[in-house]
C-alpha positions as CSV (number, residue, x, y, z in Angstrom):
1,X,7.9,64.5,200.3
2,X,11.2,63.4,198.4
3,X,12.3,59.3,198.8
4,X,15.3,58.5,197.6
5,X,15.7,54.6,196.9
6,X,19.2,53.4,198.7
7,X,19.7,49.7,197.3
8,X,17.3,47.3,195.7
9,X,18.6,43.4,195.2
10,X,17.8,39.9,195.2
11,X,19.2,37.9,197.7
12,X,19.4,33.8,197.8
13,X,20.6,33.5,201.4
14,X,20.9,29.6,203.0
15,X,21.1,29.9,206.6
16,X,23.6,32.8,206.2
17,X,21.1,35.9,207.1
18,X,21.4,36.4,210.6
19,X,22.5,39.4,211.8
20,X,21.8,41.0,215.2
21,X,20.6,44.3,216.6
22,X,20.6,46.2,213.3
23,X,19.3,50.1,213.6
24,X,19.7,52.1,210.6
25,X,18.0,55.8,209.3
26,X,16.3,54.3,206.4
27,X,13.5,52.2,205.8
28,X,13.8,48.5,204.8
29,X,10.5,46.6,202.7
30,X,11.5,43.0,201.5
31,X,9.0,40.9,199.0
32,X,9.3,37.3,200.4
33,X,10.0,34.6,197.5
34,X,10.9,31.4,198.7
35,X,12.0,30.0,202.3
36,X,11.3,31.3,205.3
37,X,13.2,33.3,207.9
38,X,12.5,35.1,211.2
39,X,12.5,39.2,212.2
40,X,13.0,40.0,215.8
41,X,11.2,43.3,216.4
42,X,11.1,45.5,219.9
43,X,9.0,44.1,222.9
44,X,10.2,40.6,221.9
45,X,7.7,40.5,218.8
46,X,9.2,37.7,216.5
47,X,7.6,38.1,212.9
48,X,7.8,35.2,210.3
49,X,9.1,35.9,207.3
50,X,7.0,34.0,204.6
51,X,6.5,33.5,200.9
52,X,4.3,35.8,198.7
53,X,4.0,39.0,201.5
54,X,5.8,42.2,201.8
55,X,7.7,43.6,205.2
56,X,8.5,46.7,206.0
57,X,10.6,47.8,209.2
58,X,10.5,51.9,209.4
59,X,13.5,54.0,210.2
60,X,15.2,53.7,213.7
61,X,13.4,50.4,214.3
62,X,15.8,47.9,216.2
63,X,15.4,44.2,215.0
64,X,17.2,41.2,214.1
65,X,17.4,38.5,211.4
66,X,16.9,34.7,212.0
67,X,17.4,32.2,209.4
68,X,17.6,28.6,209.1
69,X,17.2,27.2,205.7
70,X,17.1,28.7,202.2
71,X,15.2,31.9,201.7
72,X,15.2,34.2,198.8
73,X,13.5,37.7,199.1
74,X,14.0,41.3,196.9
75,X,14.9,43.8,199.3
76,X,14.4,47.7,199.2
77,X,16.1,50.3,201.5
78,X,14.5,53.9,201.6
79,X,15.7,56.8,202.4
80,X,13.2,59.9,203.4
81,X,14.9,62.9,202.4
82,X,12.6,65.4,205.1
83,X,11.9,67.9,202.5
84,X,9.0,69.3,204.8
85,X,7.1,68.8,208.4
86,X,5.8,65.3,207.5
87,X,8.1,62.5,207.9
88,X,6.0,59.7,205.9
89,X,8.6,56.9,207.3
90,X,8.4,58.0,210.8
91,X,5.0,59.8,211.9
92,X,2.5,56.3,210.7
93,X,2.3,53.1,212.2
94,X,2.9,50.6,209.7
95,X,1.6,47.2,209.6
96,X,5.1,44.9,209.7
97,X,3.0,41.9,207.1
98,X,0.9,42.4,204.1
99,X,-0.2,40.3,201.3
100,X,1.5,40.6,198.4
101,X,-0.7,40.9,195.2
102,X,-0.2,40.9,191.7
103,X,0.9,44.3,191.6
104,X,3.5,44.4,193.9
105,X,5.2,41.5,192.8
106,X,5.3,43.4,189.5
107,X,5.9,46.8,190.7
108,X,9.3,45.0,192.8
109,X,10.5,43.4,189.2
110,X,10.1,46.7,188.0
111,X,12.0,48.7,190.3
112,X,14.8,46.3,190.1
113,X,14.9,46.2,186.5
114,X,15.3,50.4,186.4
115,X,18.0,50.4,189.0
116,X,20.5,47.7,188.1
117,X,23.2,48.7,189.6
118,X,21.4,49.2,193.1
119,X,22.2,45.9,194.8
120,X,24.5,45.3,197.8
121,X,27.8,44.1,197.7
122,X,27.5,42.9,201.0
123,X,24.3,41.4,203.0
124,X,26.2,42.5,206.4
125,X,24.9,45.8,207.4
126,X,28.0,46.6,209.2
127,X,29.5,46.4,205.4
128,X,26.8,48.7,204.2
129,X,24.8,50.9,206.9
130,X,28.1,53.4,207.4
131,X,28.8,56.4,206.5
132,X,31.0,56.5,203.1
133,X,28.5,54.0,201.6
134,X,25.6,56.0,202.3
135,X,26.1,59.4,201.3
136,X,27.6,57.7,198.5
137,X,24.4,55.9,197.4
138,X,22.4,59.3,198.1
139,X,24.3,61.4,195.8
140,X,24.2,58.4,192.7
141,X,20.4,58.6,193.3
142,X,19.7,61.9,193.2
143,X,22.4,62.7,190.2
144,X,20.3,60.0,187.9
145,X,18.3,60.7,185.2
146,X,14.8,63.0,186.0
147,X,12.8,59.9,184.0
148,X,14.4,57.6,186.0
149,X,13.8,59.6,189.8
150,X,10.3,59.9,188.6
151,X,9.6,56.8,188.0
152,X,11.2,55.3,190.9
153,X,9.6,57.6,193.2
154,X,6.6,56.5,191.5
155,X,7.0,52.6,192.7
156,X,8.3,53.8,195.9
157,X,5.0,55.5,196.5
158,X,2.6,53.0,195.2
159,X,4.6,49.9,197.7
160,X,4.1,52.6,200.2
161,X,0.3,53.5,199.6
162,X,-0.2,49.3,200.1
163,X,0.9,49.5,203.5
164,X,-0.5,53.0,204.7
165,X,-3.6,51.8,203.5
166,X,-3.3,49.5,207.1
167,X,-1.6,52.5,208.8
168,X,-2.5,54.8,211.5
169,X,-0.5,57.6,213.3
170,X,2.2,56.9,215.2
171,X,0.7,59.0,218.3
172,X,-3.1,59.3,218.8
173,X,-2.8,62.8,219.4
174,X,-6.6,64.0,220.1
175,X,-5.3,67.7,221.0
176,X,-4.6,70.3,218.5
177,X,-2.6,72.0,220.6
178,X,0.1,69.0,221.5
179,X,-0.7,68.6,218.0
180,X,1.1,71.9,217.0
181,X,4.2,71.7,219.6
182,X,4.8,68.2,218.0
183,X,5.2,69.9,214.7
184,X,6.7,72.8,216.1
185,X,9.6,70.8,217.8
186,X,10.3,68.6,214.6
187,X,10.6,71.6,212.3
188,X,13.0,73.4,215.0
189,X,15.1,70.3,216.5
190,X,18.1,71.7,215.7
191,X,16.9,74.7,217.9
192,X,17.0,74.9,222.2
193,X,13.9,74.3,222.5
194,X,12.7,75.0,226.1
195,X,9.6,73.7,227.8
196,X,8.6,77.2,228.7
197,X,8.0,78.6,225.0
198,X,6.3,75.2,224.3
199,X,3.8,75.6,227.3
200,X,3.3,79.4,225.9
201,X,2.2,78.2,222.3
202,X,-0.6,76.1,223.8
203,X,-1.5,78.9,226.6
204,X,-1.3,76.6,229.4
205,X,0.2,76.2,232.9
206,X,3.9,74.2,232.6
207,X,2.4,71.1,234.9
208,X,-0.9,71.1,232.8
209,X,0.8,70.9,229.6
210,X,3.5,68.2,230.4
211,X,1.0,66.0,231.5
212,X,-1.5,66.7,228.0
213,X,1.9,66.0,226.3
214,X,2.8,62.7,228.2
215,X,-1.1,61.4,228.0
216,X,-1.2,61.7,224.2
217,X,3.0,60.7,223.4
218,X,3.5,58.5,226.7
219,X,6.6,60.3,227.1
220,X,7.4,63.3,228.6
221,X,7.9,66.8,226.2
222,X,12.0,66.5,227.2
223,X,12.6,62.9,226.6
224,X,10.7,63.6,223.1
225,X,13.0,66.2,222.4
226,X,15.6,64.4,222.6
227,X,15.0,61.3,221.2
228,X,14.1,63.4,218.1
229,X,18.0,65.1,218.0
230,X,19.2,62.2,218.3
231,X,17.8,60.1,215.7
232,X,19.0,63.7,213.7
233,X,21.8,63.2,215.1
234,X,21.8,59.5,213.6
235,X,21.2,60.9,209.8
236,X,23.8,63.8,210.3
237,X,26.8,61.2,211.3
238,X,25.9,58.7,208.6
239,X,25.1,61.4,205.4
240,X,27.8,63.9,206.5
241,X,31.0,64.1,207.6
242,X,30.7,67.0,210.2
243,X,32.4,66.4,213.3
244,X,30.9,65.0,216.3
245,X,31.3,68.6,218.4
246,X,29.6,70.1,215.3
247,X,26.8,67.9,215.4
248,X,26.1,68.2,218.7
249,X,26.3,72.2,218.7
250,X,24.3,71.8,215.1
251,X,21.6,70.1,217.5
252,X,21.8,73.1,220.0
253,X,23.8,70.5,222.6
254,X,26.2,73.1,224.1
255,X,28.0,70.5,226.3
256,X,29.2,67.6,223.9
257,X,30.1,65.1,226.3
258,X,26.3,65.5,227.5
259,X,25.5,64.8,223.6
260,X,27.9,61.1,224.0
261,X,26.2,59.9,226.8
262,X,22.4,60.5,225.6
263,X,23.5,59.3,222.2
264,X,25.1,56.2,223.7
265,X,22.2,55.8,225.6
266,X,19.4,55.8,223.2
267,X,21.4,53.8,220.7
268,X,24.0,51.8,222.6
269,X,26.8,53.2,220.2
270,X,29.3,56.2,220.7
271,X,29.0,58.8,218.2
272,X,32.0,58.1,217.4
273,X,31.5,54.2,217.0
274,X,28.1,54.6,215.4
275,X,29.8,56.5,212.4
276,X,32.6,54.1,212.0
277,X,30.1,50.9,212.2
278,X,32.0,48.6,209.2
């Protein structure tokens, strides 16, 4: 499991953070200081914001910001690097509020005193969540000096170990089997993977297994497929500059207009447009 830390800051915002319908590939965890603002989450959850707790909002995650009056947090943007078959950002359910001890607060000053020159120039994630800036950020990071990786990755992990403590996996998956395929088709998304070979590793009938699959994901195993190339899809057009008809083939899409529409319609963006977001 290799983090790589994007940005860390602190912000003093006065009724100036509010920002709509942001989606980005990296993980955001803010320590609250002063003030209070609002996060708008999926299935019209509204979160407050408040003094002395830490927030984390995982990868993908649509949300908003709402803010009224002064408020003054640090914030932290993580980057999971996929080094093997465990995504740590994606596969848990993360609590979106926890108390903030003693530790925290100090592991945060910490963090931001190591990586100085970390902070945003913008708070408008249009003017930061695109392409250049990212793989930008990325390659500063993982250039620095090993002491300094290793201690960051430290902090990273221990903030992280506070919230997973209250974490639980994304999918309740009680079958091995399902189990596997899930692993299977996140290791090989790049591949055309076909339901037929995925009924085969589990030994059972096609209807059978689309309906284990659906009870323990509540989704069938072709809309998971393809929500998971297309959230690759997401990572490939912000930290590379391939073209858009190479990702798509890269992702085993052999029609590319197909690729545009599902992309559009999972994330409301072009390929195109989500790439050139600034």
């Amino acid at each position: 499991m290799q983090l790589i830390l994007l940005n860390i800051g602190y912000a003093i915002h006065n009724a100036d953070w509010n920002y709509k319908n942001v989606r980005s590939p990296f993980a955001r965890i803010y320590l609250v200081k002063e003030g209070y603002a609002r996060l708008h989450l999926p299935g019209n959850r509204i979160q407050d914001l408040r003094p002395n707790h830490l927030y984390m909002i995982p990868p993908f995650t649509m949300h908003s910001y709402e803010c009224t009056n002064h408020f003054t947090l640090y914030y932290i943007h993580i980057y999971d690097n996929q080094k093997s078959d465990y995504f740590i950002l994606e596969d848990l359910m993360y609590p979106v509020e926890i108390k903030a001890k003693n530790i925290d607060e100090l592991l945060v000053e910490r963090l931001f005193t190591i990586n100085p020159d970390s902070a945003l120039n913008h708070n408008d994630p249009k003017k930061y969540d695109n392409t250049t800036n990212l793989i930008k950020t990325i390659n500063n990071q993982i250039n620095r000096a090993t002491h300094d990786l290793l201690e960051t990755n430290g902090i990273l992990f221990q903030l992280l170990s506070h919230f997973m403590v209250y974490s639980k996996d994304k999918y309740d998956i009680v079958d091995n089997r399902i189990l596997r395929v899930v692993k299977y088709i996140r290791n090989n998304i790049h591949k055309d993977i076909s339901i037929e070979e995925l009924k085969d590793m589990c030994c059972l009938s096609k209807d059978h297994f689309i309906r284990l699959f659906k009870n323990d994901l509540q989704e069938t195993p072709t809309q998971y497929i393809i929500q998971r190339k297309i959230e690759r899809a997401q990572l490939m057009l912000i930290t590379s500059d391939l073209l858009i008809k190479d990702i798509a083939y890269e992702l085993s899409f052999e029609n590319v207009y197909y690729f545009n529409r599902l992309f559009k319609k999972a994330t409301g963006f072009t390929p195109s447009d989500y790439r050139k977001r600034v």
